[in-house]
Backbone as numpy.savetxt, mean C-alpha at the origin, in Angstrom:
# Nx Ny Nz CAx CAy CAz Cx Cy Cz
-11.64 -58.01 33.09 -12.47 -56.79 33.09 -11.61 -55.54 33.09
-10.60 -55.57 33.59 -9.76 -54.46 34.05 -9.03 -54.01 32.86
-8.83 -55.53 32.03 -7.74 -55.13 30.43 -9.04 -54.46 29.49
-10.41 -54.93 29.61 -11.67 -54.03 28.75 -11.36 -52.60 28.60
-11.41 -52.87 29.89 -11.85 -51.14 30.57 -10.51 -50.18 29.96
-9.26 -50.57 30.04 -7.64 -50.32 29.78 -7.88 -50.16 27.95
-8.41 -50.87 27.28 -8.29 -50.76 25.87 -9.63 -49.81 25.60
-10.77 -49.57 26.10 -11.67 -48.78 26.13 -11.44 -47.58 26.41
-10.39 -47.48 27.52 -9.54 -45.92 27.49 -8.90 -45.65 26.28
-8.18 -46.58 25.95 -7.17 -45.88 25.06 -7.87 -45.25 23.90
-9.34 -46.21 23.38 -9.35 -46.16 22.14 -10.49 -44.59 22.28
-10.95 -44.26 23.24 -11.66 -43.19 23.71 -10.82 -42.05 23.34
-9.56 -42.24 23.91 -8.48 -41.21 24.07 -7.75 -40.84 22.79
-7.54 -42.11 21.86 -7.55 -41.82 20.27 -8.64 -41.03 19.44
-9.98 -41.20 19.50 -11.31 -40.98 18.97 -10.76 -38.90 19.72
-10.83 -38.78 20.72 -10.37 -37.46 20.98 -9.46 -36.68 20.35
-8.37 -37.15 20.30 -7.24 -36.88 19.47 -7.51 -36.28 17.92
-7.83 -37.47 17.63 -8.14 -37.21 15.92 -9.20 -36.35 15.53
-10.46 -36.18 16.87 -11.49 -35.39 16.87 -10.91 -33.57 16.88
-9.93 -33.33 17.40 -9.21 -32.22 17.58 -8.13 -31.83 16.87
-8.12 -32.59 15.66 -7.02 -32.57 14.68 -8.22 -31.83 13.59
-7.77 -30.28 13.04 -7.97 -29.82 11.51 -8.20 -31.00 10.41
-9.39 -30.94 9.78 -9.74 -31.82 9.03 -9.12 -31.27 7.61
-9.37 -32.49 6.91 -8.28 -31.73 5.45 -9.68 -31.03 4.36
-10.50 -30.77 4.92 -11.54 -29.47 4.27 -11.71 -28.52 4.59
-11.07 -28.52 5.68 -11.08 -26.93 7.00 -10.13 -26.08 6.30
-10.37 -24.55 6.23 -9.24 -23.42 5.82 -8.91 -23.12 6.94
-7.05 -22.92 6.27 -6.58 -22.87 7.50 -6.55 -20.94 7.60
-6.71 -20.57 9.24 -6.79 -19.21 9.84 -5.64 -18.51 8.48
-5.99 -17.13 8.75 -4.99 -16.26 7.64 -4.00 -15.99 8.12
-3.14 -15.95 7.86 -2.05 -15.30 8.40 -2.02 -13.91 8.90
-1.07 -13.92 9.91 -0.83 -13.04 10.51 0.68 -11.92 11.66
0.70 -11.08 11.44 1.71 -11.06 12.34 1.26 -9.97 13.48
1.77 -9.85 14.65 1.65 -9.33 16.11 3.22 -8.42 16.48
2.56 -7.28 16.64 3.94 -6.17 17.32 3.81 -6.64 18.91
5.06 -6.93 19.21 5.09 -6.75 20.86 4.52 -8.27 21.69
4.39 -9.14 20.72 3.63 -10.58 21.17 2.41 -10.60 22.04
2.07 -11.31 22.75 0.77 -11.30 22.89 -0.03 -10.48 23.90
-0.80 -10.20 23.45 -1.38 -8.51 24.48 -1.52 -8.63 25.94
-1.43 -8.06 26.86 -1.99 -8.15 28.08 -3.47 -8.36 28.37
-4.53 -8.58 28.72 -5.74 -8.46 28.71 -6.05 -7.22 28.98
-6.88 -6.96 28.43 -8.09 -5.44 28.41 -6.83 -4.66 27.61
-6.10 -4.30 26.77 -4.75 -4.26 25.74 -6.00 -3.41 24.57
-5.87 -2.51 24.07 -6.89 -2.27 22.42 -5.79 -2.79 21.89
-6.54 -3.55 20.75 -5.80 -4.08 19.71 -6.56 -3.39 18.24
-5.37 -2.89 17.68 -5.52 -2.13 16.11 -4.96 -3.32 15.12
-5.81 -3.64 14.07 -6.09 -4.33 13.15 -5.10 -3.55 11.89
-4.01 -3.75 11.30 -3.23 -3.13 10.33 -3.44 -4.14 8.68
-4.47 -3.83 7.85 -4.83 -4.47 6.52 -4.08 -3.80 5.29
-2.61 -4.72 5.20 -1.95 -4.13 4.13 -2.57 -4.59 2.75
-2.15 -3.74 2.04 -2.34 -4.26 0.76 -1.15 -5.34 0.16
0.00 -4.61 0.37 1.10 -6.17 0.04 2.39 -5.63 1.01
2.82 -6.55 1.34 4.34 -6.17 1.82 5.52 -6.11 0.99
5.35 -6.60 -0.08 6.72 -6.74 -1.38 6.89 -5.42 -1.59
6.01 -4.11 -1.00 6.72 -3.01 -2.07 7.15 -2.43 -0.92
8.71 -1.81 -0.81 9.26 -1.34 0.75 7.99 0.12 1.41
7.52 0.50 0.40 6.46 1.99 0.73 5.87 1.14 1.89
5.31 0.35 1.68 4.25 -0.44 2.93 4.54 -1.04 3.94
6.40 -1.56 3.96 6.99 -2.20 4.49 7.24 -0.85 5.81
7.47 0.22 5.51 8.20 1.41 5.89 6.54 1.98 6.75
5.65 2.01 5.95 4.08 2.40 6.80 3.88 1.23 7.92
4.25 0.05 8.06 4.10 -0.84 8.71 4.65 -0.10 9.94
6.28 -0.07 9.54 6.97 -0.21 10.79 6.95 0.75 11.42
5.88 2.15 10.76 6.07 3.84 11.60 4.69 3.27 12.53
3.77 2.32 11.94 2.78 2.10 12.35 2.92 1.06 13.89
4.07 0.13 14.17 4.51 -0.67 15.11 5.15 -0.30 16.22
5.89 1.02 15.92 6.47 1.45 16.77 5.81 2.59 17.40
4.99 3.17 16.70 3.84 4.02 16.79 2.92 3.44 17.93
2.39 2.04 17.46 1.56 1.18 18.58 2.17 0.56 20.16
3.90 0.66 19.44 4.62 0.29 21.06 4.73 1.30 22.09
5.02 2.67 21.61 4.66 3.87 22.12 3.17 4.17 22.82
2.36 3.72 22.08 1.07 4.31 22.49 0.46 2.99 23.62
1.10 2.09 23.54 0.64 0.39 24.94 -0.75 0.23 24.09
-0.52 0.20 22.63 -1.82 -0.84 21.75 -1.09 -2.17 21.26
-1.43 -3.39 21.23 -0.90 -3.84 19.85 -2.05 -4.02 18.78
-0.53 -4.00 17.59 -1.08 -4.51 16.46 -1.25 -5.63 15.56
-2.12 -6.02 15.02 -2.35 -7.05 14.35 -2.26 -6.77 12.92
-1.04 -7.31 11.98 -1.03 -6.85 10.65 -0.99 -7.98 10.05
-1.82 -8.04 8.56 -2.40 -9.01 8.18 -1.49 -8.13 6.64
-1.37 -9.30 5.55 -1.07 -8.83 4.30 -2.02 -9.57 2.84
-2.29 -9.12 2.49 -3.09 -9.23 1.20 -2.35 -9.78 -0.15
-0.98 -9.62 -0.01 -0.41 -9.47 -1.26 -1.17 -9.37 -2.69
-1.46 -8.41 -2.32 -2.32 -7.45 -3.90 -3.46 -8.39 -4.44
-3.95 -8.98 -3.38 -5.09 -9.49 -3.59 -6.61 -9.45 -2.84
-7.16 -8.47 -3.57 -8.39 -7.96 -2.76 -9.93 -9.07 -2.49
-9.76 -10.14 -2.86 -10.45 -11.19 -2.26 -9.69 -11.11 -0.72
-8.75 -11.76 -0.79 -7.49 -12.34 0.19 -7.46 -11.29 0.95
-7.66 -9.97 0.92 -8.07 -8.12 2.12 -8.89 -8.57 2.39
-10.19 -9.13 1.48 -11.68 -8.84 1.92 -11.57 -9.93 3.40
-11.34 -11.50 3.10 -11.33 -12.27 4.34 -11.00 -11.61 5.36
-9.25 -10.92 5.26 -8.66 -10.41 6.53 -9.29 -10.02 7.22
-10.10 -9.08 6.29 -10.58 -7.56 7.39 -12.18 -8.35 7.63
-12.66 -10.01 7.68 -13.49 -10.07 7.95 -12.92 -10.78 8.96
-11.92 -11.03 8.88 -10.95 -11.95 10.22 -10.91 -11.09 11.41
-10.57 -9.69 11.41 -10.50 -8.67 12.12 -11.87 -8.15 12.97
-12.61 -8.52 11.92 -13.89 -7.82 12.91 -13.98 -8.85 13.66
-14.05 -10.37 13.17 -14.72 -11.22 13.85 -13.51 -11.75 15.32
-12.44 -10.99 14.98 -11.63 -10.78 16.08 -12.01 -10.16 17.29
-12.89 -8.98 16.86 -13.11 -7.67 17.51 -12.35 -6.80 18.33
-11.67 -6.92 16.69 -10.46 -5.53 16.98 -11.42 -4.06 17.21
-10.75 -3.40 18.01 -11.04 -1.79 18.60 -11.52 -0.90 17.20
-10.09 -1.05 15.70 -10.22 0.14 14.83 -9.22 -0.84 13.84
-10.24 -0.57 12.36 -8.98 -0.90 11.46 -8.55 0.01 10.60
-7.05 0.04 10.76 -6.09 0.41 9.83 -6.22 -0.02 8.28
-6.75 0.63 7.28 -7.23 -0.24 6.25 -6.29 0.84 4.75
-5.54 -0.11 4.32 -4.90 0.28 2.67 -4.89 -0.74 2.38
-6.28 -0.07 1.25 -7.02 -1.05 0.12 -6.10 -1.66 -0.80
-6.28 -2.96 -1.06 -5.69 -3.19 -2.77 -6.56 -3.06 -3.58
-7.67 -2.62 -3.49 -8.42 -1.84 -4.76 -9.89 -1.08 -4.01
-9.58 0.53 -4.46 -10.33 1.46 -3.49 -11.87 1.01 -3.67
-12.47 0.55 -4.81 -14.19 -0.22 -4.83 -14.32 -1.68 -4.18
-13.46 -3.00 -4.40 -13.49 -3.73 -3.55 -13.45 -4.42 -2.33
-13.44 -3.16 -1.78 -13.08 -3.18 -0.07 -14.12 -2.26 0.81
-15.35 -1.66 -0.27 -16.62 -1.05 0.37 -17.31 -1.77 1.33
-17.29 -3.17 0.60 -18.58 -3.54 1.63 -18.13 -4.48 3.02
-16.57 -4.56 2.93 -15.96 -5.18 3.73 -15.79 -3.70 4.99
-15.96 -2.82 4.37 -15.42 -1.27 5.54 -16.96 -1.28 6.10
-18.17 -1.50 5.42 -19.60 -1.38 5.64 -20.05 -2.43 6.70
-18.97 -3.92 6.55 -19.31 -5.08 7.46 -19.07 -4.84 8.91
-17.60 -3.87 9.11 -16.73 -3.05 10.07 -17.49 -2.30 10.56
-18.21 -1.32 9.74 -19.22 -0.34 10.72 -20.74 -0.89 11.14
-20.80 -2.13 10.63 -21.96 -2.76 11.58 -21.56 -2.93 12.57
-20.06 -3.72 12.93 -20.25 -4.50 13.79 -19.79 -2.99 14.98
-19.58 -2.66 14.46 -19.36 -1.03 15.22 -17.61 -0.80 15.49
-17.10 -1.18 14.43 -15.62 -0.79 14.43 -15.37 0.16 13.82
-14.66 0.94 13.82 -14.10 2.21 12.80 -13.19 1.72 12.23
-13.12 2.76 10.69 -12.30 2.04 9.88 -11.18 3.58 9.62
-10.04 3.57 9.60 -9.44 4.04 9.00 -8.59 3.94 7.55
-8.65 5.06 6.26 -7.59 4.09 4.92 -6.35 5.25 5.44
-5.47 4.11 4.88 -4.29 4.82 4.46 -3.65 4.65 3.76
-3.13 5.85 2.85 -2.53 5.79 1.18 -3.60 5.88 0.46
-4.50 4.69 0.12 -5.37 4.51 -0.57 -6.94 5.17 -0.07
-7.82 5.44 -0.59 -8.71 5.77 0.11 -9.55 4.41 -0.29
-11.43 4.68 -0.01 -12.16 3.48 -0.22 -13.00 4.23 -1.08
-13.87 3.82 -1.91 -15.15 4.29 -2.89 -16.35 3.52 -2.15
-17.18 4.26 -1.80 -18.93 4.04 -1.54 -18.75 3.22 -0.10
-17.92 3.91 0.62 -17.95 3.57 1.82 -17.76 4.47 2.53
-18.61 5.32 3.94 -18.00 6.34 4.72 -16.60 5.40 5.83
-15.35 6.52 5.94 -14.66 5.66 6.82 -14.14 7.08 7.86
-13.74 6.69 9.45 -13.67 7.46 10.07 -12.71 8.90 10.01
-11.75 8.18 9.27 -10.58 9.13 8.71 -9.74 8.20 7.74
-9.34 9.76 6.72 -8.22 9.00 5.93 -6.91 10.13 5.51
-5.96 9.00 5.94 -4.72 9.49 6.38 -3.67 9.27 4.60
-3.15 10.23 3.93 -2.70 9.86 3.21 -1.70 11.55 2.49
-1.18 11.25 1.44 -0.39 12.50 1.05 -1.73 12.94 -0.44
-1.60 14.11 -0.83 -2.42 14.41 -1.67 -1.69 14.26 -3.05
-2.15 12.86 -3.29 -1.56 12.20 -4.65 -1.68 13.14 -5.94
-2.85 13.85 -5.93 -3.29 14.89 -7.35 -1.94 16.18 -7.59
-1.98 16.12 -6.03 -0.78 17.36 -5.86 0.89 16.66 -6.50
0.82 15.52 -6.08 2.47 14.83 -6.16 2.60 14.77 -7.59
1.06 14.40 -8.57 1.46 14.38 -9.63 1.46 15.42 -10.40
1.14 16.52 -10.10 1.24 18.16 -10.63 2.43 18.48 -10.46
3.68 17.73 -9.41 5.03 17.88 -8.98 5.74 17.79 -9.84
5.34 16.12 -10.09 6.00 15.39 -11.12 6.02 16.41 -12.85
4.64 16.46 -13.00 5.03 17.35 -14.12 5.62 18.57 -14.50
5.53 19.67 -13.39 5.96 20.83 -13.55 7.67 20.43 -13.60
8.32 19.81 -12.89 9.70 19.36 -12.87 9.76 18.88 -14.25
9.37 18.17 -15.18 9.57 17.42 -16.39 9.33 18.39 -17.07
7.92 19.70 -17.17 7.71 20.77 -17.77 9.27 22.35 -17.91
9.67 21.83 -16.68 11.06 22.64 -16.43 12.45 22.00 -17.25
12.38 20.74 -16.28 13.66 19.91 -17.42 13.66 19.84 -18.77
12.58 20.13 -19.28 12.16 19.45 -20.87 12.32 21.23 -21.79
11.88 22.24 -20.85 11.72 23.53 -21.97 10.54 23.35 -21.93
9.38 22.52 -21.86 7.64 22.91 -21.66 7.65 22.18 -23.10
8.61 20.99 -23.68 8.11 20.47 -24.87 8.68 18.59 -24.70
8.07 17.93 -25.31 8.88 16.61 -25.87 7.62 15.55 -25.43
8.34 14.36 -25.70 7.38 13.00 -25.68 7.81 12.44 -24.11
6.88 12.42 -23.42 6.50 11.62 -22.33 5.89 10.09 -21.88
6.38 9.19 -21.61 5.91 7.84 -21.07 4.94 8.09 -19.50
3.90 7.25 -19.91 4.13 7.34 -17.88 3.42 5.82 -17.82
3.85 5.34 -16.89 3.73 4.05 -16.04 2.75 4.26 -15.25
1.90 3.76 -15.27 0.48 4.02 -14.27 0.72 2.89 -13.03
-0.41 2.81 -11.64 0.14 1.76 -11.36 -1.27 0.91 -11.09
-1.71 0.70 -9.87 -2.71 -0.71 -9.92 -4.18 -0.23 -10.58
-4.83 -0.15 -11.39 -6.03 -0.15 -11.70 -6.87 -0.15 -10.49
-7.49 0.84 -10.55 -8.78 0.66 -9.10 -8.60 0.75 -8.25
-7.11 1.83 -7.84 -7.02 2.29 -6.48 -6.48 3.52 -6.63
-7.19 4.37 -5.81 -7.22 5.95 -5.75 -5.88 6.38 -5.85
-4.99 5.85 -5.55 -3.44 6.33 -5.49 -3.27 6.83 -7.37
-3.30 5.13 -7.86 -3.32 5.39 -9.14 -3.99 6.68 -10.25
-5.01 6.49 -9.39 -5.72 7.58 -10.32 -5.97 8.72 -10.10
-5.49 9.25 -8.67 -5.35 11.11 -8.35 -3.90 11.03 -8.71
-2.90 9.95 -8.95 -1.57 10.15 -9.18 -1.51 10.78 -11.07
-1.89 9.83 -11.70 -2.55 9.98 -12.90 -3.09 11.60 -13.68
-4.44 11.78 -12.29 -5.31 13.18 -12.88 -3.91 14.57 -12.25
-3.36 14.22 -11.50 -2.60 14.99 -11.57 -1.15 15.28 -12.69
-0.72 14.64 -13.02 -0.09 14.43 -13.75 -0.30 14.88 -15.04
-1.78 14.30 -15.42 -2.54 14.39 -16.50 -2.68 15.88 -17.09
-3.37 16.23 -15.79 -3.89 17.64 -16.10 -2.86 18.30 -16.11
-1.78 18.60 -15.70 -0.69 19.49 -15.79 0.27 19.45 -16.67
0.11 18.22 -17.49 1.26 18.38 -18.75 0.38 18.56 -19.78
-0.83 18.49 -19.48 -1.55 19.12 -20.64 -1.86 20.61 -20.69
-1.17 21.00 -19.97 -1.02 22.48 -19.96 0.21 22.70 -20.86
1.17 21.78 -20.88 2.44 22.74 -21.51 1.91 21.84 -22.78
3.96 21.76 -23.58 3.58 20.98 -25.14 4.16 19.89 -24.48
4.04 19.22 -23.50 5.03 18.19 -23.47 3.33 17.05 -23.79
4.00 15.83 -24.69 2.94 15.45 -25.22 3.08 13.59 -24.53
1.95 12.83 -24.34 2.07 11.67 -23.22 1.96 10.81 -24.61
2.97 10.28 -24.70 2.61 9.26 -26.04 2.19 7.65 -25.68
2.84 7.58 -24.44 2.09 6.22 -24.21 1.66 5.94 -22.64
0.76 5.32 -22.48 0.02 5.32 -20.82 0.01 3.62 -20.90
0.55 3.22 -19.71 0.30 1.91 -19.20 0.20 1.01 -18.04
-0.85 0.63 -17.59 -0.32 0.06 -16.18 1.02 -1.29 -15.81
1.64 -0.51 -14.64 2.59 -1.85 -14.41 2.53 -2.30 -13.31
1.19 -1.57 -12.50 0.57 -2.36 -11.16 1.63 -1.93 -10.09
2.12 -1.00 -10.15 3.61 -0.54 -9.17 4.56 -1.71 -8.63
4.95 -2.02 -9.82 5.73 -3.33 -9.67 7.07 -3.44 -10.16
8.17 -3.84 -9.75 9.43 -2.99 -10.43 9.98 -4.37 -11.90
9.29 -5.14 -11.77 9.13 -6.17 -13.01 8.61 -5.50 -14.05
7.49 -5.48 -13.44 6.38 -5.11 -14.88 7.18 -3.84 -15.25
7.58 -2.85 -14.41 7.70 -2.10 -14.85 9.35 -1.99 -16.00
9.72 -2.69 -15.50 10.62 -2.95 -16.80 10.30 -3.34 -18.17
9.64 -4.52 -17.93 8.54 -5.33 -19.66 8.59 -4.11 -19.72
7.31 -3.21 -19.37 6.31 -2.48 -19.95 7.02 -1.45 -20.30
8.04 -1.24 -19.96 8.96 0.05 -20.47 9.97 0.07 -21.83
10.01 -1.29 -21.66 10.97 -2.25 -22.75 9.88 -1.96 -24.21
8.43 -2.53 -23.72 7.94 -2.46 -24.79 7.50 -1.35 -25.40
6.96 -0.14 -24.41 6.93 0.75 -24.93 7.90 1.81 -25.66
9.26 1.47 -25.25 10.31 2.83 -25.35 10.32 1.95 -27.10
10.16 0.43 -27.31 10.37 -0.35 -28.44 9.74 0.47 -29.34
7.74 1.13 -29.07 7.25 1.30 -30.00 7.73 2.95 -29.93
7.87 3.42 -29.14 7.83 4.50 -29.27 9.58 5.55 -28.68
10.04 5.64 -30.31 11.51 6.18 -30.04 11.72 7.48 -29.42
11.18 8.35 -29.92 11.48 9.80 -29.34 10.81 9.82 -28.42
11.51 9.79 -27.56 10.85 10.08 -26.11 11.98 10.46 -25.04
11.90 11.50 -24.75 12.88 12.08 -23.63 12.14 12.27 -21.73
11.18 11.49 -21.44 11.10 11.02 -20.27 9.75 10.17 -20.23
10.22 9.74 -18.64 9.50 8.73 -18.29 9.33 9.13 -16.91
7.44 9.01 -16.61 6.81 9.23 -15.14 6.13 8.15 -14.87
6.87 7.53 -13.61 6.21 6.28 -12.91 5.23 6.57 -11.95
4.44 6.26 -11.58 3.32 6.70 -10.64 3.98 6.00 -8.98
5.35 5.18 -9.37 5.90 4.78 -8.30 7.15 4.52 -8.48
7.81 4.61 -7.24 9.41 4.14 -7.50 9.62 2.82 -7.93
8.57 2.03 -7.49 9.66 0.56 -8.17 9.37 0.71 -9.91
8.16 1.05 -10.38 8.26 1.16 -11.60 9.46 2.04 -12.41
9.37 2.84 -11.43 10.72 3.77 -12.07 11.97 3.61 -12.03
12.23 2.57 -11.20 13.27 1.45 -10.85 13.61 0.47 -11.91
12.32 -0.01 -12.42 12.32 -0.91 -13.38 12.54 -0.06 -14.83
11.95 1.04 -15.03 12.42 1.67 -16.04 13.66 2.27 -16.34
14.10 2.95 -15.03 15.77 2.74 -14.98 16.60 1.44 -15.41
16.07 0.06 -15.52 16.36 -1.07 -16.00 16.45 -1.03 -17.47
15.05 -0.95 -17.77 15.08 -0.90 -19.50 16.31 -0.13 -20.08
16.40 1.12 -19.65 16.83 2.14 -19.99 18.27 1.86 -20.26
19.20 0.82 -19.50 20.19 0.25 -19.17 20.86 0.05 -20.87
21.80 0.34 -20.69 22.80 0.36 -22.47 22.11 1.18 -23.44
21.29 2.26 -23.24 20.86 2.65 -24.22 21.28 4.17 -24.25
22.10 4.65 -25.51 22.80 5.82 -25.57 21.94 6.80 -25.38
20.60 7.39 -25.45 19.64 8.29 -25.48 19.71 8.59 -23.85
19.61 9.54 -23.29 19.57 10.59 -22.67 17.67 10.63 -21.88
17.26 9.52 -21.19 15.76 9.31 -20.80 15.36 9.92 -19.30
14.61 11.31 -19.48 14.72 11.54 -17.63 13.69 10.31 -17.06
13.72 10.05 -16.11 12.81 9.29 -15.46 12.47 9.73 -13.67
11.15 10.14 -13.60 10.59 10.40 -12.34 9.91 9.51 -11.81
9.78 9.20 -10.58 9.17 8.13 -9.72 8.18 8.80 -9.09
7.72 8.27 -7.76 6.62 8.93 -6.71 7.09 7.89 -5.52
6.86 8.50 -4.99 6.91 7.54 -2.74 8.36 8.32 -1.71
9.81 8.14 -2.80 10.75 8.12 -2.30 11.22 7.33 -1.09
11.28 6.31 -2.04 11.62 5.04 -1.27 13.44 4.92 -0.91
13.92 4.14 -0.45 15.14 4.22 -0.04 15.93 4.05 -1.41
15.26 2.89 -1.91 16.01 2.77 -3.26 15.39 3.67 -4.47
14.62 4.14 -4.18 14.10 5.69 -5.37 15.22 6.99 -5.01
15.46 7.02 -3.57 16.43 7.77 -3.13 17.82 7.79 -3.66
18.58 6.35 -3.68 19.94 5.99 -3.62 19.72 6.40 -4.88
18.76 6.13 -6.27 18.80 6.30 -7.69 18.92 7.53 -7.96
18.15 8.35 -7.67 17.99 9.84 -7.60 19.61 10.43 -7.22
20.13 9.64 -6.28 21.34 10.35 -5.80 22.24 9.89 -6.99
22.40 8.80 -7.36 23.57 8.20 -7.94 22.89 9.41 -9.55
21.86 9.73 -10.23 21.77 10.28 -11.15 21.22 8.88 -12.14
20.48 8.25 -11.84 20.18 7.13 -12.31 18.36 7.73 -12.74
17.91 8.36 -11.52 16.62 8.90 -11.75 16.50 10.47 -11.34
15.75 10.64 -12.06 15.94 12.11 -12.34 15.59 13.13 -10.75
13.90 12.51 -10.31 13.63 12.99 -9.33 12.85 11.74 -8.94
12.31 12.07 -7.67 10.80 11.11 -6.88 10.33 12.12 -6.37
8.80 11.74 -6.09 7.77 12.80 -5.35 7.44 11.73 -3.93
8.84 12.38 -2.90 8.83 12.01 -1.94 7.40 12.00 -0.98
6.86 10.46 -0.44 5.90 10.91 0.57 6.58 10.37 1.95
5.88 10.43 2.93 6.34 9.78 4.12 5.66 8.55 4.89
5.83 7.31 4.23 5.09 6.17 4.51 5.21 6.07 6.14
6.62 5.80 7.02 6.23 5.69 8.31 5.27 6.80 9.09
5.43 8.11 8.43 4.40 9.01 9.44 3.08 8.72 9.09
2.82 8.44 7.81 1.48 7.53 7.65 0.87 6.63 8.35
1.80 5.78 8.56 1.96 4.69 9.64 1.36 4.91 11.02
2.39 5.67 11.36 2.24 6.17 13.22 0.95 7.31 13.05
0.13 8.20 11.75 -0.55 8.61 12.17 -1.75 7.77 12.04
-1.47 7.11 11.54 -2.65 5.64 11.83 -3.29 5.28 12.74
-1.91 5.08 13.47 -2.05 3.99 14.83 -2.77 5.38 15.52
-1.67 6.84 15.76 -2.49 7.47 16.74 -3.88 8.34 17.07
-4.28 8.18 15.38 -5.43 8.49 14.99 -6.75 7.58 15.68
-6.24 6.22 15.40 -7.19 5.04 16.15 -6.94 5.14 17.39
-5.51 5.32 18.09 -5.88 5.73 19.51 -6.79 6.77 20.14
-6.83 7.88 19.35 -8.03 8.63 19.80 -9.39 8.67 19.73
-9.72 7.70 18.84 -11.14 6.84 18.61 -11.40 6.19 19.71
-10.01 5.18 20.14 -10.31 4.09 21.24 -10.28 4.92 22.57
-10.10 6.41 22.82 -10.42 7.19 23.77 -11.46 7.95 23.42
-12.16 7.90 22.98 -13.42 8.56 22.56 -12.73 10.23 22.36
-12.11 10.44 21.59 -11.50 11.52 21.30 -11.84 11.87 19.55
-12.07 13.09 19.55 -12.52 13.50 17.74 -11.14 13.34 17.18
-11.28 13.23 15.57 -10.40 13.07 14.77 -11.18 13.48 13.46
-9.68 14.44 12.87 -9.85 14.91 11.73 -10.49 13.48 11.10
-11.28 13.89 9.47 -11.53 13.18 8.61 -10.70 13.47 7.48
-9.79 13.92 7.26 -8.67 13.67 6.03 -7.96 14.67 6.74
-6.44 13.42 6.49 -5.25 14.42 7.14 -4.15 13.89 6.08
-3.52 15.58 5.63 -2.77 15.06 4.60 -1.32 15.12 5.44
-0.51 14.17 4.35 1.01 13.85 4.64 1.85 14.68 3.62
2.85 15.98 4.17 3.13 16.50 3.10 4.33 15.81 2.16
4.26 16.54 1.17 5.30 15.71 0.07 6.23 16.62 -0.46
7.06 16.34 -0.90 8.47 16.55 -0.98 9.06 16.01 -2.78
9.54 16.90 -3.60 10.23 16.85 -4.56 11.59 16.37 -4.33
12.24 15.47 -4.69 13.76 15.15 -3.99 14.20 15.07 -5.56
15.27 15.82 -5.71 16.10 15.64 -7.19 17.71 15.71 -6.66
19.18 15.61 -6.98 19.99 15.50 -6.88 20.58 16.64 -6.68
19.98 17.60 -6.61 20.59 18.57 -5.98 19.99 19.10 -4.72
């Protein structure tokens, strides 16, 4: 009776086991990473929804945003998307159902992330964007540099370097996010003021790959051309690539002023960048949501100023 009872345990104690083992149809939790490891109890925790970490701009908003949260006794929870706005939408449904305090939200595409900011203000979270804004969603504040302005930068500098004449490239970057396209209308509208004329427009998704192809192929179709405006440094990085053995004389401008948009700019590799400041983005993130989580008012658009950086 005693050996029954002995094999009746065990096999109880197996049946448990395997009962508590992830089944192979279950998704597994999203990834995630934590500033400062695991919170103290009663701790606000801020929800940080990147759009990707591969491009250093976000890498650099992260970390103004971490140290920002170690300062202020929040942590943060940063989740990455890698430029995939299905793969945001879960996060930031991971986040509510977390019931994080406030999310930190830069969209990977400013319309696909409405109704995920709309799910947030049911459950009664505030949403903050940064960089990017959101379309057809109210959000509590949005923290970012005034992209329309950076690209009016970009041109008047190319309108100066050039004499107010010649053929222009520009590198667009992700389709369907506000960066892209106040980077763009600015740009747009201001070289259509002088003669400098845009002979070819293309997206390269702010990617310093694409942005090589796409520069390759365009400078292919189109010879006379004495500059090139990236809507971002890695594209302009990558077009500094193309550009590589070729005797012609190509200015090339970026946008962010990233470390390596910087070192290029210095070495004379790129002409200028329309410096922004991703870590103060960052930290005004975090301390923006701290004053939410104190029931404290906060602006609804706070800009980050920007900065022309050229080699001299």
């Amino acid at each position: 009776m005693r050996k029954l009872t002995l094999i009746a345990a065990a096999l109880a104690a197996t049946l448990l086991a395997a009962c508590s083992q992830q089944g192979p149809g279950e998704a597994a939790p999203a990834s995630a990473s934590t500033a400062g490891g695991a919170a103290p109890a009663g701790t606000p925790v801020i929800g940080l929804a990147l759009s990707t970490q591969n491009n250093p701009f976000f890498v650099e908003l992260k970390d103004g945003a971490q140290k920002a949260a170690q300062a202020a006794g929040v942590q943060l929870v940063v989740v990455d998307a890698q430029d995939d706005p299905a793969r945001q939408i879960s996060s930031v449904e991971d986040l509510i159902q977390k019931r994080v305090s406030v999310i930190l939200l830069n969209p990977t595409d400013s319309s696909a992330l409405a109704g995920a900011v709309q799910s947030a203000q049911r459950a009664n979270i505030p949403v903050i964007t940064l960089d990017r804004g959101v379309d057809g969603a109210d959000v509590a504040s949005h923290i970012a540099s005034d992209n329309i302005a950076g690209g009016k930068m970009a041109a008047d500098f190319l309108a100066k370097e050039l004499g107010g004449k010649g053929n222009v490239i520009e590198l667009q970057g992700v389709a369907g996010t506000s960066a892209a396209r106040e980077r763009g209308k600015g740009f747009d509208d201001q070289i259509a003021t002088t003669g400098i004329k845009i002979v070819a427009q293309q997206p390269a998704n702010f990617d310093r790959a694409q942005g090589l192809s796409v520069s390759e192929n365009l400078l292919q179709g189109n010879g006379d051309v004495q500059a090139i405006f990236a809507q971002n440094d890695e594209m302009a990085l990558g077009a500094v690539q193309a550009l590589n053995g070729k005797n012609k004389k190509v200015l090339v401008v970026g946008f962010d002023g990233t470390p390596d948009g910087k070192t290029a700019v210095e070495s004379g590799a790129m002409a200028a960048t329309v410096a922004q400041q991703p870590e103060e983005i960052g930290k005004l993130g975090v301390d923006t949501a701290k004053k939410l989580i104190d029931k404290q008012p906060v602006e609804k658009s706070i800009a980050v100023p920007l900065k022309l950086l050229t080699k001299q």
